[in-house]
LUMTI-631445 format. One record per atom (N, C-alpha, C, O): residue number from 1; x, y, z. Coordinates in pm, 1 decimal, padded with zeros to 6 digits. Layout:
BEGIN
 pos     east    north       up
 NUM        X        Y        Z
...
//
This chain:
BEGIN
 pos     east    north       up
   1  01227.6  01838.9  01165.7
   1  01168.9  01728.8  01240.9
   1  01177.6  01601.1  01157.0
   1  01147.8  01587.2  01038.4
   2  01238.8  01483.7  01270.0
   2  01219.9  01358.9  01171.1
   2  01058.0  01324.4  01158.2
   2  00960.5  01357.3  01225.9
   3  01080.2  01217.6  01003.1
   3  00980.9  01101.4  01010.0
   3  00991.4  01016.3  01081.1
   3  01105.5  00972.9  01097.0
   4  00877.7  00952.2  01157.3
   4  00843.6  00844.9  01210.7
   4  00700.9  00758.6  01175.0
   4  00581.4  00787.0  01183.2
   5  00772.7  00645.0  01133.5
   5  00663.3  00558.3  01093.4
   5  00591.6  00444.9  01250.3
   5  00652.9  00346.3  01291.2
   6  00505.2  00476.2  01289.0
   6  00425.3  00408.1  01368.9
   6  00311.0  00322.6  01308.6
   6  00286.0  00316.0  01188.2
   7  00239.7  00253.0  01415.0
   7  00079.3  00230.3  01386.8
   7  00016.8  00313.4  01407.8
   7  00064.3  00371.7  01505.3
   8 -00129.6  00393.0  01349.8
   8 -00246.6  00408.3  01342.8
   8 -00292.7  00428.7  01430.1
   8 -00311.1  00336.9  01509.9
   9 -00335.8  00563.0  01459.7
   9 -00412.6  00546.8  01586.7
   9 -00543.3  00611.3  01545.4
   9 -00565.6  00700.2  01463.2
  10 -00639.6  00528.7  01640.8
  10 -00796.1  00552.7  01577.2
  10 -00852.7  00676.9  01557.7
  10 -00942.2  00687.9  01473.9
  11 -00811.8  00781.6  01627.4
  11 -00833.9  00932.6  01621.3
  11 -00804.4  00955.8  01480.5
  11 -00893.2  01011.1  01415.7
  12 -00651.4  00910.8  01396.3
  12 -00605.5  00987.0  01302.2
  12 -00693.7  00873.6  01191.1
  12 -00627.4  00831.5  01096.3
  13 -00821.7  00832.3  01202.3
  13 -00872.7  00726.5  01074.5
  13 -00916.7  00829.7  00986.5
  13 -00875.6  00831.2  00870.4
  14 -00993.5  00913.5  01027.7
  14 -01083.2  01002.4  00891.9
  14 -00919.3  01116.0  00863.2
  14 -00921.1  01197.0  00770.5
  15 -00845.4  01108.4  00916.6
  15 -00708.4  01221.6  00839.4
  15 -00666.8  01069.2  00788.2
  15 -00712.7  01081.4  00674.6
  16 -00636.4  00993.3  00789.3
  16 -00569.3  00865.1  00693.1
  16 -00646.5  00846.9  00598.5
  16 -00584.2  00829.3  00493.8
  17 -00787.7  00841.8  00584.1
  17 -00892.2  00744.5  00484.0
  17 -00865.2  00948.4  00392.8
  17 -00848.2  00929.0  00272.4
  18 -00861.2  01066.6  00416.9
  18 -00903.0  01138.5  00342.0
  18 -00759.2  01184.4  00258.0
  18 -00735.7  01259.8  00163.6
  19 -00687.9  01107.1  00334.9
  19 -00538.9  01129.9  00266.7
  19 -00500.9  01058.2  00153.5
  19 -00446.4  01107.1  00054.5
  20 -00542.9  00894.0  00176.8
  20 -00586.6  00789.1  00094.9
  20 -00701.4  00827.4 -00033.6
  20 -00667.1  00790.0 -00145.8
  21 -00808.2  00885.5 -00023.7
  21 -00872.6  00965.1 -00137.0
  21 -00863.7  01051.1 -00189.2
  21 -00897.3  01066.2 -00306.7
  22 -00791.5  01174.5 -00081.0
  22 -00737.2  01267.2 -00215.0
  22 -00597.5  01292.4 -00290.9
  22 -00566.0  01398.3 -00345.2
  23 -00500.0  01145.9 -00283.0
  23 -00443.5  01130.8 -00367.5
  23 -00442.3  01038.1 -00460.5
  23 -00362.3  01026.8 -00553.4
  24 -00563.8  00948.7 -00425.0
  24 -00612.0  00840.8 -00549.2
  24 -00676.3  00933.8 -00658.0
  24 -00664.3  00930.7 -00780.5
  25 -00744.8  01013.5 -00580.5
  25 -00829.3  01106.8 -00673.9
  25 -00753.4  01175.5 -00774.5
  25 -00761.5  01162.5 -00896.6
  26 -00648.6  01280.4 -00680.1
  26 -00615.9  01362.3 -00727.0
  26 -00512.8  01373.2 -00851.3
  26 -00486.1  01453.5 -00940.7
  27 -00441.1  01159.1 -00774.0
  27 -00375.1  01167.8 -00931.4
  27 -00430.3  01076.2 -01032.1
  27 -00369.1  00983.7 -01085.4
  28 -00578.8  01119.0 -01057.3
  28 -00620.9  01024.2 -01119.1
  28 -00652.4  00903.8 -01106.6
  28 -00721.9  00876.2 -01204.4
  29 -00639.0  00802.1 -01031.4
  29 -00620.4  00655.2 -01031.4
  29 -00753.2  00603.7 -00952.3
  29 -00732.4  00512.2 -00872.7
  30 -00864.3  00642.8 -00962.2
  30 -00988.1  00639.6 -00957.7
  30 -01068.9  00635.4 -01120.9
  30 -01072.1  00739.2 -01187.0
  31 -01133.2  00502.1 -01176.2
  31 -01159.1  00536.4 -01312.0
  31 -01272.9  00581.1 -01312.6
  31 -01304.7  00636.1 -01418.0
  32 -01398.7  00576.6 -01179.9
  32 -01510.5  00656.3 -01192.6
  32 -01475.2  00774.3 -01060.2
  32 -01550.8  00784.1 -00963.6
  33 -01359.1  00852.1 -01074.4
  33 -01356.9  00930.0 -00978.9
  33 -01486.5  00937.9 -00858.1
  33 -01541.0  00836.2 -00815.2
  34 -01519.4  01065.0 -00818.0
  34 -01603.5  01046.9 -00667.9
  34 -01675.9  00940.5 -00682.1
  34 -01700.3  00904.0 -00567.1
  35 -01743.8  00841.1 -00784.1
  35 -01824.8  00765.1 -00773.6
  35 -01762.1  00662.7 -00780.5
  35 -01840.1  00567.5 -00781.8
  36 -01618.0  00620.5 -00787.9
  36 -01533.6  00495.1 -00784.3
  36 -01583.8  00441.5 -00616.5
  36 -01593.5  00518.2 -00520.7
  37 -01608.3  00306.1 -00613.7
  37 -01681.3  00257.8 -00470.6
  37 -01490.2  00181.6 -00439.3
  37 -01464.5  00074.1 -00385.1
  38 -01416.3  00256.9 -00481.2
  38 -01273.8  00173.6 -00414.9
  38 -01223.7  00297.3 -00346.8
  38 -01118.4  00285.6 -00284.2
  39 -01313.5  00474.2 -00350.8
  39 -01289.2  00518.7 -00235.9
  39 -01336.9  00522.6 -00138.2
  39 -01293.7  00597.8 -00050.9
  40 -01481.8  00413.1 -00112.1
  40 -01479.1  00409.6  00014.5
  40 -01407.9  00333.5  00078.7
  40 -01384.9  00369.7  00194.1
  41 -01360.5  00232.5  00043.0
  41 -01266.2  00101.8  00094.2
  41 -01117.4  00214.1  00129.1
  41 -01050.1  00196.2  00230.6
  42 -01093.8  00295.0  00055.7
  42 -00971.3  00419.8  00098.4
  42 -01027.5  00467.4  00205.6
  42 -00942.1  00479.3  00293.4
  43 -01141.1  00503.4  00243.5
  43 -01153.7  00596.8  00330.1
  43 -01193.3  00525.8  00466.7
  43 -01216.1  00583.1  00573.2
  44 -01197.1  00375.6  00439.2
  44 -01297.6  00275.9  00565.5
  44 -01135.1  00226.2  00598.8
  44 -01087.9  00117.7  00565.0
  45 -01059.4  00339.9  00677.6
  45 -00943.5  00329.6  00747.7
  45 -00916.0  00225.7  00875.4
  45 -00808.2  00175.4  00907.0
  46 -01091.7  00203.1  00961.6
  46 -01108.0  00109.0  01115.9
  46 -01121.7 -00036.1  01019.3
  46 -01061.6 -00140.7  01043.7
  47 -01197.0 -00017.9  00927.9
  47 -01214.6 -00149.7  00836.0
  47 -01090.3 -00230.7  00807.7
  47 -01069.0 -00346.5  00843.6
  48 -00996.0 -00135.3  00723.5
  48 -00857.3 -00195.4  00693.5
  48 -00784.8 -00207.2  00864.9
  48 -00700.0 -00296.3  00869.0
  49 -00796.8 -00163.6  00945.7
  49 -00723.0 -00134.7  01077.7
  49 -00763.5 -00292.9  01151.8
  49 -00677.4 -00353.4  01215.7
  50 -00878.4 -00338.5  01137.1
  50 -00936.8 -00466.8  01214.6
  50 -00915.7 -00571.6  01137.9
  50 -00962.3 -00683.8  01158.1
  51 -00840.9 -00537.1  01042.3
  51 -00821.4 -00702.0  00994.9
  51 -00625.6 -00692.6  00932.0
  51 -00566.0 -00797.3  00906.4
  52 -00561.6 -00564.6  00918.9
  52 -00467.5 -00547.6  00913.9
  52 -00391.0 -00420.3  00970.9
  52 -00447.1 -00332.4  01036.2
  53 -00232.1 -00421.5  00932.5
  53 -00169.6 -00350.8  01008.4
  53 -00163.0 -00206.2  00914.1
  53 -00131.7 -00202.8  00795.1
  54 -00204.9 -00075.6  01008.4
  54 -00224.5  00022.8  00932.5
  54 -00125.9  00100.0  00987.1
  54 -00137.5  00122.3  01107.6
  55 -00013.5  00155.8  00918.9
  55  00133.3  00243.6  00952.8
  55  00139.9  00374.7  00856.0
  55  00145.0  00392.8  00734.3
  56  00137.0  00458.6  00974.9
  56  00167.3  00588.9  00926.3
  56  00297.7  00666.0  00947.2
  56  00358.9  00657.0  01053.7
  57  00336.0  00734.2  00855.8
  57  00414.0  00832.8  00865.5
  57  00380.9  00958.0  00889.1
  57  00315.2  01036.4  00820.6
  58  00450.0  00974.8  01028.6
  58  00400.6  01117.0  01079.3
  58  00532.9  01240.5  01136.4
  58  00643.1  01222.4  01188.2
  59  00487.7  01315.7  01112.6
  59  00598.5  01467.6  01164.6
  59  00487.5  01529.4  01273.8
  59  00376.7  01578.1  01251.0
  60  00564.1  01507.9  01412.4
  60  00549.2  01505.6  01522.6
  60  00394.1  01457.0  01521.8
  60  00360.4  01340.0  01503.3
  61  00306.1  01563.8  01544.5
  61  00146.5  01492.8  01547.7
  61  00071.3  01501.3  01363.6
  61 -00037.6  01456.9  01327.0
  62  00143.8  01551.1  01306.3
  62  00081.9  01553.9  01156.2
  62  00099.0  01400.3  01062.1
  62  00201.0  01331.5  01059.1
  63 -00026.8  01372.9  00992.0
  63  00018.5  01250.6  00949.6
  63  00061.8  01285.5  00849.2
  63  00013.1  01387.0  00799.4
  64  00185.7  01205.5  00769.8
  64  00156.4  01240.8  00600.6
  64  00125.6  01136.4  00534.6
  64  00059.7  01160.0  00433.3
  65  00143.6  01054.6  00550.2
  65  00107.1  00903.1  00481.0
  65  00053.8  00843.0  00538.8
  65  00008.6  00896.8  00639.9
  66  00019.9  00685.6  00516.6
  66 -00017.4  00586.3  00530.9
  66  00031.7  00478.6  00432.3
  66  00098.8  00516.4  00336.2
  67  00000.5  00330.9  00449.7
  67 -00036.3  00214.1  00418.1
  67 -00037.1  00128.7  00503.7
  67  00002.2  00121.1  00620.1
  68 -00127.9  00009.7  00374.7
  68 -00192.9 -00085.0  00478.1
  68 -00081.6 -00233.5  00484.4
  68 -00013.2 -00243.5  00382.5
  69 -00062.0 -00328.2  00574.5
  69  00033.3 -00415.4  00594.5
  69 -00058.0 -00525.7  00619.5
  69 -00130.3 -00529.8  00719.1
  70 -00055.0 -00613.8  00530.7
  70 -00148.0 -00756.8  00528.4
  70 -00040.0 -00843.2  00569.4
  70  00044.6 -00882.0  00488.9
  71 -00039.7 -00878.6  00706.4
  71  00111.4 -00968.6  00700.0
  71  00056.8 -01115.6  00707.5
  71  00150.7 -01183.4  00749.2
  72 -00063.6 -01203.0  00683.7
  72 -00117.1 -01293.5  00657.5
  72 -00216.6 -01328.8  00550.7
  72 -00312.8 -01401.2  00576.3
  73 -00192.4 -01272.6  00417.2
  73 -00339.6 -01279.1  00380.6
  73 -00446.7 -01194.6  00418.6
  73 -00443.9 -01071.5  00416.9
  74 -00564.8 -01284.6  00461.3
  74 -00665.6 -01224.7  00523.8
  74 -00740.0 -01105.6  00415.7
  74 -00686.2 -01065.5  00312.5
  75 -00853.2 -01068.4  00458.4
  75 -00928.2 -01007.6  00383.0
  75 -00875.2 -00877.6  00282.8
  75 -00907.4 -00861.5  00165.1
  76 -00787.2 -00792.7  00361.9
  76 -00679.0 -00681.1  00311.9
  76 -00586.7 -00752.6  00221.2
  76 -00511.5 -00668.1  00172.5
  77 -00562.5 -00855.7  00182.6
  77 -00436.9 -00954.0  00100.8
  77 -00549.9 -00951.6 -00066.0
  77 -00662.7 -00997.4 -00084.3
  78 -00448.1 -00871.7 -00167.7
  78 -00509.2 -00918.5 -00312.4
  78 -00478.3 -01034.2 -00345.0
  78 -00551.1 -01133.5 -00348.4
  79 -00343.6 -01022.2 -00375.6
  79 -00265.8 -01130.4 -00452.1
  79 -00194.5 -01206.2 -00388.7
  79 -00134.8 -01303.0 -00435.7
  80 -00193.4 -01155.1 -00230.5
  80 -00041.4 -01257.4 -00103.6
  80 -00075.7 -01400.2 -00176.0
  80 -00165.6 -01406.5 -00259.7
  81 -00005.1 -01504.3 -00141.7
  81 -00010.6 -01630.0 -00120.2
  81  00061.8 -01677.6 -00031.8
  81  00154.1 -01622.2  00027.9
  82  00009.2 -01815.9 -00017.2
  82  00102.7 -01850.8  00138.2
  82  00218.6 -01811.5  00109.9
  82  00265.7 -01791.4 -00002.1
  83  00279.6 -01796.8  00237.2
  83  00393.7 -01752.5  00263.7
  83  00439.3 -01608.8  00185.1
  83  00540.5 -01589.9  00117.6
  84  00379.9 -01557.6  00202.5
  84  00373.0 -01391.1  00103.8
  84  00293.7 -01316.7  00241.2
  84  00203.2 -01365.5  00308.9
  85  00373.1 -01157.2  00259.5
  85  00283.8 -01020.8  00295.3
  85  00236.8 -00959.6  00202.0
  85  00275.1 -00983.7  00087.6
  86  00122.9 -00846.3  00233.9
  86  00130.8 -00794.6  00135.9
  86  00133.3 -00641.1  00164.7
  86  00103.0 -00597.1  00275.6
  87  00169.2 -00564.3  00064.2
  87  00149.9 -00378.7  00101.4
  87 -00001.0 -00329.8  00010.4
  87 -00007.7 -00338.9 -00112.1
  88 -00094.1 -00287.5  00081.7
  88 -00183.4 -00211.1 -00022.7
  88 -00222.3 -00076.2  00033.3
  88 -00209.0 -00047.0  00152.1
  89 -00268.3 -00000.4 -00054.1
  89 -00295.1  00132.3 -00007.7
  89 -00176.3  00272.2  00023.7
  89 -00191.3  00364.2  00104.1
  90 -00105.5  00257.0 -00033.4
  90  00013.1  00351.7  00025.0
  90  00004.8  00486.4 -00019.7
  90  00015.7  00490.4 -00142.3
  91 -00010.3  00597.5  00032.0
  91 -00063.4  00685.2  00043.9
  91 -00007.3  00802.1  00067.5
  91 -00016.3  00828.2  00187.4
  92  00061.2  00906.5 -00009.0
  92  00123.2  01055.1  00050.9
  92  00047.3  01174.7  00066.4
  92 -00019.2  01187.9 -00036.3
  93  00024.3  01272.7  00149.8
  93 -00064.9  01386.2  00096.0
  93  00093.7  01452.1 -00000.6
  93  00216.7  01451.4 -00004.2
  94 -00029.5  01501.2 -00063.9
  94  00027.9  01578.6 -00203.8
  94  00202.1  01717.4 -00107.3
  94  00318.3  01751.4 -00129.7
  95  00097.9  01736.8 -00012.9
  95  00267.5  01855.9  00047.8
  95  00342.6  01824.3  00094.7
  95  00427.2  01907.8  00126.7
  96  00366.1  01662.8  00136.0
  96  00475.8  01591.5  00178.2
  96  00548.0  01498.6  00087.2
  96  00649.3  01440.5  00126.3
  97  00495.3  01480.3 -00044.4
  97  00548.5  01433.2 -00163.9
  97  00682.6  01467.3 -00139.3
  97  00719.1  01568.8 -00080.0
  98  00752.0  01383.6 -00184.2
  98  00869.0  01367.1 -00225.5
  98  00996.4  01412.4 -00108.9
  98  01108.9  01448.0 -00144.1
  99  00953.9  01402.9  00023.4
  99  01039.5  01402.0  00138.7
  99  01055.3  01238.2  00203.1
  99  01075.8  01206.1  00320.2
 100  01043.5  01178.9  00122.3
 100  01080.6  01028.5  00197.1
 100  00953.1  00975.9  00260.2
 100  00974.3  00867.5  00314.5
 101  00867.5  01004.3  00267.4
 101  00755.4  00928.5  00386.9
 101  00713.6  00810.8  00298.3
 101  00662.0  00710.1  00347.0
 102  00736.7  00825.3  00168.0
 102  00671.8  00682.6  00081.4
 102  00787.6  00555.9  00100.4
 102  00759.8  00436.1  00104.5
 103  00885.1  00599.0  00107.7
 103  00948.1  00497.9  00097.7
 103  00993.0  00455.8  00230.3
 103  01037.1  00341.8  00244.6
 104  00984.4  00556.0  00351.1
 104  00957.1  00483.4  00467.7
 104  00893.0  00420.5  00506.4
 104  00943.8  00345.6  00589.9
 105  00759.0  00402.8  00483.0
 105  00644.6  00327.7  00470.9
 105  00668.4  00197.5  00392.5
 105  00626.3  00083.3  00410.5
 106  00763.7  00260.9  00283.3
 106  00747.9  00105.5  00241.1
 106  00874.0 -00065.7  00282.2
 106  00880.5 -00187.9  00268.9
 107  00948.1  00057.0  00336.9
 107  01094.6  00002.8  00387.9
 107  00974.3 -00057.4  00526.3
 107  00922.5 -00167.4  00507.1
 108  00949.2 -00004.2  00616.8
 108  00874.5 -00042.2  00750.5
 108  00798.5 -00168.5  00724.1
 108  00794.1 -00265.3  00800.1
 109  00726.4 -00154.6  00583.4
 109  00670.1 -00298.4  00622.7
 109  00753.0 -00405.4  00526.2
 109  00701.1 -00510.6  00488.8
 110  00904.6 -00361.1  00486.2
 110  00988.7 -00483.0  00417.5
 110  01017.1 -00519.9  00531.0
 110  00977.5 -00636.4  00530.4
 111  01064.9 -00497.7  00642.8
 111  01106.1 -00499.0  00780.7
 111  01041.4 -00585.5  00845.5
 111  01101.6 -00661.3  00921.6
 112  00909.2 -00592.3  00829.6
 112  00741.0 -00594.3  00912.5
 112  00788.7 -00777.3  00864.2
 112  00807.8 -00873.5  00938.6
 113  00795.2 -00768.2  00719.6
 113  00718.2 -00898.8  00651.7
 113  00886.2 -00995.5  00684.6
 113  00874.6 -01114.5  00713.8
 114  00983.7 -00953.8  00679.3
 114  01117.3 -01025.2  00721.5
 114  01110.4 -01085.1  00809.0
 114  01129.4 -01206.7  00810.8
 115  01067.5 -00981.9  00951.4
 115  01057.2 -01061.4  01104.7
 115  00931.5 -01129.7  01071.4
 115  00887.4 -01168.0  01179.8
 116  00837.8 -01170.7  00962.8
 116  00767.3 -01293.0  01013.7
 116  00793.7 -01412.0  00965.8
 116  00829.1 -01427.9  00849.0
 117  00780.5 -01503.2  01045.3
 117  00804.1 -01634.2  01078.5
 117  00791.2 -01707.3  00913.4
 117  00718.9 -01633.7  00846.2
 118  00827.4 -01797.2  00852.5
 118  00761.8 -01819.9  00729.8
 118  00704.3 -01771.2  00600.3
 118  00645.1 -01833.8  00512.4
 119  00754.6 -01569.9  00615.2
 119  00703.6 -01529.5  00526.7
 119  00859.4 -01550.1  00360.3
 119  00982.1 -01545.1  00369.1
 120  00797.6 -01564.8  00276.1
 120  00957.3 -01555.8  00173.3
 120  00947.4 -01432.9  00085.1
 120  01018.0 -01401.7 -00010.8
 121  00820.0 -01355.6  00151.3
 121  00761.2 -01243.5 -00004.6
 121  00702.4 -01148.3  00024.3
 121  00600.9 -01149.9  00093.8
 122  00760.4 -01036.8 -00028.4
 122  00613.4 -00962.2  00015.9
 122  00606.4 -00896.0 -00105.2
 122  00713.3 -00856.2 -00151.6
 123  00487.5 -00871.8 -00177.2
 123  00404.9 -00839.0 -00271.9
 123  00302.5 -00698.7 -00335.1
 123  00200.3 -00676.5 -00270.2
 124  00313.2 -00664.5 -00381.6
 124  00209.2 -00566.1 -00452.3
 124  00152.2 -00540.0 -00533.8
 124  00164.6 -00621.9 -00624.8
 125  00079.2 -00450.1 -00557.9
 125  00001.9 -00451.1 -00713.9
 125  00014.8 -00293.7 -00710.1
 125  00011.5 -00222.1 -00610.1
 126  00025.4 -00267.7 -00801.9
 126 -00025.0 -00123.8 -00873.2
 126 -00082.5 -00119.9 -01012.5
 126 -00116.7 -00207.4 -01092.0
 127 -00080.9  00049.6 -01014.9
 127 -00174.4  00036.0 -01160.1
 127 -00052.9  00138.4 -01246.7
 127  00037.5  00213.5 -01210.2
 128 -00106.7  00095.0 -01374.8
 128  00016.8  00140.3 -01474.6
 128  00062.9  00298.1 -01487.5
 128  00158.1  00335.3 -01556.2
 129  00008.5  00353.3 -01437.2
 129  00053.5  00501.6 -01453.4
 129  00146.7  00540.0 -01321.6
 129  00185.6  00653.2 -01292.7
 130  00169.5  00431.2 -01257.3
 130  00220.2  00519.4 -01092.4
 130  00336.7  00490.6 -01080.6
 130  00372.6  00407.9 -00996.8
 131  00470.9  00589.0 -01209.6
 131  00543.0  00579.8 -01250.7
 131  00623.0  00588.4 -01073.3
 131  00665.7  00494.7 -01005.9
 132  00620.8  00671.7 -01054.7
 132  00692.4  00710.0 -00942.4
 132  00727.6  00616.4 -00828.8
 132  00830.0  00593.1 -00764.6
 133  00602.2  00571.6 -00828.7
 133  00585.2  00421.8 -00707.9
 133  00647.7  00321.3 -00752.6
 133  00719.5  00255.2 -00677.6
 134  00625.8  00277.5 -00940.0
 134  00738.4  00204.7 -00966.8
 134  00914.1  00202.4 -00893.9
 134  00965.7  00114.4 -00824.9
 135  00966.2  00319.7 -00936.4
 135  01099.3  00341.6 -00900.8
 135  01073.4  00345.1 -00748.6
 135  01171.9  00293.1 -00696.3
 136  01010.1  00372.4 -00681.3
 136  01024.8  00358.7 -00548.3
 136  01061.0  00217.6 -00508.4
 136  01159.5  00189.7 -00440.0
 137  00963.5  00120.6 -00561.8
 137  00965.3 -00028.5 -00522.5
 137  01095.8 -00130.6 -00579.6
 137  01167.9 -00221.5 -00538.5
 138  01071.7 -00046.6 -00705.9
 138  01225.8 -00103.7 -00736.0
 138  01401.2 -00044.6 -00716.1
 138  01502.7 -00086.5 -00771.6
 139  01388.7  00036.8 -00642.2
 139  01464.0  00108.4 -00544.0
 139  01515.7  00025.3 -00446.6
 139  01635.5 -00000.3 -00433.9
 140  01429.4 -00015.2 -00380.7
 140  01369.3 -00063.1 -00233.7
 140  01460.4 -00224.9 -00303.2
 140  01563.9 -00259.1 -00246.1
 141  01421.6 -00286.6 -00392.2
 141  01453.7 -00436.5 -00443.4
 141  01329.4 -00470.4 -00488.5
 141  01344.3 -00585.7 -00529.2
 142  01202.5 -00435.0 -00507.6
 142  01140.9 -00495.5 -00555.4
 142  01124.4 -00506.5 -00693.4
 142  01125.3 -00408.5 -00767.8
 143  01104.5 -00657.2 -00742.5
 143  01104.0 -00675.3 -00911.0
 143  00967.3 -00703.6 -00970.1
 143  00882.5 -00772.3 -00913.0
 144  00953.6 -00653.1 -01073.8
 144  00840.7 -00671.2 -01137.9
 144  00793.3 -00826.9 -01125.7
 144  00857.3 -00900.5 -01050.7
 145  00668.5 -00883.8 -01207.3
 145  00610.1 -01017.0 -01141.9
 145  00520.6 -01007.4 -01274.4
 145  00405.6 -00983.8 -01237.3
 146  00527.4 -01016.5 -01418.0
 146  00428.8 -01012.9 -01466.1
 146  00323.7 -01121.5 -01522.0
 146  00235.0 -01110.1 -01606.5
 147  00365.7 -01230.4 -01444.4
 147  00327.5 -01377.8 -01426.3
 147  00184.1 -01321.6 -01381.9
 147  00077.3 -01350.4 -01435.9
 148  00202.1 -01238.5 -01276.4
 148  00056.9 -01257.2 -01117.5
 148  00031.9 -01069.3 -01170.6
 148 -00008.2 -00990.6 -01084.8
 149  00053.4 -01033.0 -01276.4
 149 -00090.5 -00901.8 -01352.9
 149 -00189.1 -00976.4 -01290.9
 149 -00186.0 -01097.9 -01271.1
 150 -00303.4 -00875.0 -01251.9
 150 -00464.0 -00927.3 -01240.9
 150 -00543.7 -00804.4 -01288.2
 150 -00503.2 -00688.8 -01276.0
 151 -00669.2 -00843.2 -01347.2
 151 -00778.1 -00700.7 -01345.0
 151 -00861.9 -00743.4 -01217.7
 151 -00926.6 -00847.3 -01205.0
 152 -00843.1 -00617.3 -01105.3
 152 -01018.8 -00632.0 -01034.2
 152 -01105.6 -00628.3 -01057.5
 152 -01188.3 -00666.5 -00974.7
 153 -01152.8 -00576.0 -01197.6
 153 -01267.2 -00570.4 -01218.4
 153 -01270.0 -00599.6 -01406.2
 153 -01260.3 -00533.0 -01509.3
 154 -01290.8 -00750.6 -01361.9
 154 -01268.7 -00849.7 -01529.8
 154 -01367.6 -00794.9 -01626.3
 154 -01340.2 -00795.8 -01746.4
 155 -01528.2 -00727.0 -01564.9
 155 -01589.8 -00671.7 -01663.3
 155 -01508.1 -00568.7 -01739.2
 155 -01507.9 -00584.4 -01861.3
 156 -01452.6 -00487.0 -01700.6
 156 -01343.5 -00394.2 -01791.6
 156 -01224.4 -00425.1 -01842.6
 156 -01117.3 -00434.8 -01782.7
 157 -01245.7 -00438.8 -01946.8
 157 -01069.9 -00464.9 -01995.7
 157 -00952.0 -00386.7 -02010.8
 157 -00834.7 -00422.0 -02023.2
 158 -01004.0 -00275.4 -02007.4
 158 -00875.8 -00189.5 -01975.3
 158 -00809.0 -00182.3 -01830.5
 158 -00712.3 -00107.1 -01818.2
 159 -00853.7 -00255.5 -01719.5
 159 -00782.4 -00226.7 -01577.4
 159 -00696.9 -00345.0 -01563.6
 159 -00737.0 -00461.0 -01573.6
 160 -00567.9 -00305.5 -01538.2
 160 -00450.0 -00410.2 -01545.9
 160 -00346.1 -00374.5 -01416.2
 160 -00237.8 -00316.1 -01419.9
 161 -00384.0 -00403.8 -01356.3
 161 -00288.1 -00426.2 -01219.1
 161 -00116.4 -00503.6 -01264.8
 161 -00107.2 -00607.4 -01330.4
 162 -00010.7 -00433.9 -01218.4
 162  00094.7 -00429.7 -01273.2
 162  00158.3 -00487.1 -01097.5
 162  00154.5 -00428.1 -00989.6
 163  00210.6 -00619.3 -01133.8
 163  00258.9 -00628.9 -00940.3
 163  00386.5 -00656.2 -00962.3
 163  00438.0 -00698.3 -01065.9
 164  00442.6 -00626.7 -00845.5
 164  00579.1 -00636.5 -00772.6
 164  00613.7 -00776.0 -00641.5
 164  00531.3 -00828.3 -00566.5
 165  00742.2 -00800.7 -00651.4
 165  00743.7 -00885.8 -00526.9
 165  00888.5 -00826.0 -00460.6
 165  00960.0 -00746.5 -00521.6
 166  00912.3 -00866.8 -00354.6
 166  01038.9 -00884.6 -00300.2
 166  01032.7 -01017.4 -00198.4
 166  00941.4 -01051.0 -00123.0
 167  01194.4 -01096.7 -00229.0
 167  01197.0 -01212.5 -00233.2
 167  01247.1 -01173.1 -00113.1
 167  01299.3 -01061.7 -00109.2
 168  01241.9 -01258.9  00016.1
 168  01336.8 -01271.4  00124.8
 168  01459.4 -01413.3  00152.7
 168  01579.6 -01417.4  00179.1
 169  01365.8 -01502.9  00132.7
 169  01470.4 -01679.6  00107.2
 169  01345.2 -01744.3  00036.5
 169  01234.1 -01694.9  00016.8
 170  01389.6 -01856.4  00007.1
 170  01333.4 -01922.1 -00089.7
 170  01219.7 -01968.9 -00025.8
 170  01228.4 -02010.9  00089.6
 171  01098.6 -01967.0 -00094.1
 171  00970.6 -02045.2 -00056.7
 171  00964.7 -02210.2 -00015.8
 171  01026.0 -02312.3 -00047.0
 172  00858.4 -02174.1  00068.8
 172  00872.1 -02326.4  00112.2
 172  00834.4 -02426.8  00029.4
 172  00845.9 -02544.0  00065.2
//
């Protein structure tokens, strides 16, 4: 059976938000695991859904992925700037690893952020261990950005957000 990447449908929010936590969890990337408050924002799937575009990858009715598609900014946007999309949240369950659904997801919203009007960028952040997601993005064309590093949370100095861009034409 192929993948197909669609939108979100509200039935599949608690299988998206628990897919989204138990692979933040599972590979680590939670620094106060169950008590990290960035899995509830993983798991508040209608939250990310009402203010951005939420696309899953699914085999026939099973989901395996997700991410979230900020194609304006807006509250879901870390680092966008004008004229920038952004990708956050991208998400595999662990038994569909490594059959393509990540990088369909992530091709869908290079696609997403092209057809819009004025966009020249679309953008990401990750965190330094997510070797894999690296080569995915830079697969795809995306190049490192280590101008726009940020920590979310400046009280800690060890959290260093590592971002990516892909250029479409030149900014306005």
């Amino acid at each position: 059976m192929d993948i197909v990447i669609r939108p979100a449908r509200p039935e599949e929010y608690p299988v998206i938000g628990e897919i989204a936590a138990r692979a933040y969890l599972g590979d680590g990337l939670l620094d106060f695991g169950e008590s990290d408050a960035y899995l509830g924002r993983l798991r508040d799937v209608a939250g990310r859904a009402a203010v951005a575009e939420v696309l899953v990858a699914a085999e026939g009715d099973r989901v395996l992925g997700s991410v979230t598609f900020a194609a304006d900014g807006g509250p879901m946007a870390d680092s966008a700037r004008d004229g920038e999309a952004e990708i956050r949240m991208l998400a595999v369950a662990r038994e569909a690893r490594g059959r393509g659904a990540g990088e369909a997801l992530v091709r869908a919203c290079v696609a997403r952020a092209r057809a819009l009007e004025g966009c020249a960028r679309l953008v990401l952040s990750t965190q330094r261990t997510m070797h894999s997601a690296h080569r995915l993005y830079e697969r795809v064309g995306f190049t490192r950005t280590p101008d726009r590093d940020w920590n979310p949370l400046p009280e800690l100095d060890d959290i260093r957000l590592l971002t990516y861009e892909l250029t479409f034409r030149h900014a306005p």
